[in-house]
C-alpha positions in Angstrom: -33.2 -70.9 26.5 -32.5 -69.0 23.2 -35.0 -68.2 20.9 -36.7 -71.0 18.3 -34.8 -74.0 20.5 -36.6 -76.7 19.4 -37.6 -79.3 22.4 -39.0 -83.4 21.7 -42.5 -84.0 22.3 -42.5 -87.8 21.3 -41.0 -88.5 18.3 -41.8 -84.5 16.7 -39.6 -81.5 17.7 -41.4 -78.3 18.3 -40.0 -74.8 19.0 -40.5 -73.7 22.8 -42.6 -71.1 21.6 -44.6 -73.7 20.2 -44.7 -76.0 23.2 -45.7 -72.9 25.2 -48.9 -72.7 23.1 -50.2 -75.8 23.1 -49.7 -75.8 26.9 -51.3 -72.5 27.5 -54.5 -73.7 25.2 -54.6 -77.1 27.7 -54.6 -74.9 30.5 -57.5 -72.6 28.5 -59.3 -76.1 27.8 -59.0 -77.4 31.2 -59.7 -74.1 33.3 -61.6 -71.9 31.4 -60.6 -68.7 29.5 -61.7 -66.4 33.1 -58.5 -68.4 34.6 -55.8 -66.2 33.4 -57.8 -62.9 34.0 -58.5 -64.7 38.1 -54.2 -65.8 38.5 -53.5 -62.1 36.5 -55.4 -60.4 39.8 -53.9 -63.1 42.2 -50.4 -61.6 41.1 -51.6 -58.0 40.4 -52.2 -58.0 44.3 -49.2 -59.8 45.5 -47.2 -57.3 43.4 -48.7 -54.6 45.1 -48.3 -55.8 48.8 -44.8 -56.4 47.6 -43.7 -53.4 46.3 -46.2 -51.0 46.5 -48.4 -48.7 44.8 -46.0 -46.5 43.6 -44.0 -49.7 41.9 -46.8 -49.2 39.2 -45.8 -45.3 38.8 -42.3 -46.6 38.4 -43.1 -49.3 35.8 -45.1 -46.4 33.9 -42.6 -44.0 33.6 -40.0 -46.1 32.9 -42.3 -47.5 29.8 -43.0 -44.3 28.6 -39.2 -43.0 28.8 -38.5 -46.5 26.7 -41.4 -45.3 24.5 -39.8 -41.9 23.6 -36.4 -42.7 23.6 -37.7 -45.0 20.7 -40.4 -43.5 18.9 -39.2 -39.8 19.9 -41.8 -36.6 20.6 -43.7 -36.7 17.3 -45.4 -40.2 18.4 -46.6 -38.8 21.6 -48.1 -35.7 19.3 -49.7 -38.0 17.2 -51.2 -40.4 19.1 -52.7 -37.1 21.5 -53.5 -35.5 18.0 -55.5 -39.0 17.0 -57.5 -39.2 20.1 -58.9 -36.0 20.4 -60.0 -36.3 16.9 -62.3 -39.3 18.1 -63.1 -37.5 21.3 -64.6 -34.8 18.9 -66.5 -37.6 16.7 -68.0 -39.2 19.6 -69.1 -36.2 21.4 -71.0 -35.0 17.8 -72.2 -38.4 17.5 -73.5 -38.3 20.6 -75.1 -35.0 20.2 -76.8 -36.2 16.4 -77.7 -39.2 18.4 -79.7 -37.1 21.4 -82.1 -34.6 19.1 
C-alpha cells in the first residue's frame, strides 16, 4: 500500500500509518505494554531455529556495510571517538565517587 493511503474508519478517513497507531495502542491497552517485548522473544527464537545463529551475524554486517556506504568512515571514527570519551568520564566518576 503506498505511503499516506488514507483508509475509512466510519465516516473519517485516516492515513494507514494512522490506523496502525490506534491499533497498536488497543493492543497496548488490552494486553499490556510487556506484550510486545513477550511476541518480540516468541519471534526472536523462531528466527533463530529457522535460520540460525549466524543469520544474526549476517543481518549485522549487512547493517553496518549499509551504515558506511551511507555515512562513510568518518561516522564510525566519531561515534568510537564519542564513546570512549564517556568511558573515560565514567571510569573518573567512578573513581571521585569511591575515595
Amino acid at each position: 500500500m503506498p505511503r499516506g493511503k488514507k483508509v475509512k474508519e466510519g465516516a473519517t478517513e485516516m492515513t494507514v500509518a494512522e490506523a496502525g497507531r490506534k491499533g497498536g495502542q488497543t493492543v497496548k491497552e488490552r494486553y499490556g505494554s510487556d506484550f510486545y517485548g513477550a511476541i518480540g522473544r516468541k519471534g526472536g527464537s523462531t528466527t533463530k531455529e529457522k535460520y540460525g545463529p549466524d543469520h544474526y551475524a549476517d543481518i549485522g554486517r549487512k547493517g553496518g556495510q549499509t551504515t558506511a556506504d551511507r555515512h562513510g568512515q568518518e561516522f564510525y571514527e566519531n561515534i568510537g571517538r564519542k564513546g570512549g570519551q564517556r568511558v573515560r568520564e565514567l571510569i573518573e566518576r567512578g573513581k571521585q565517587s569511591g575515595d
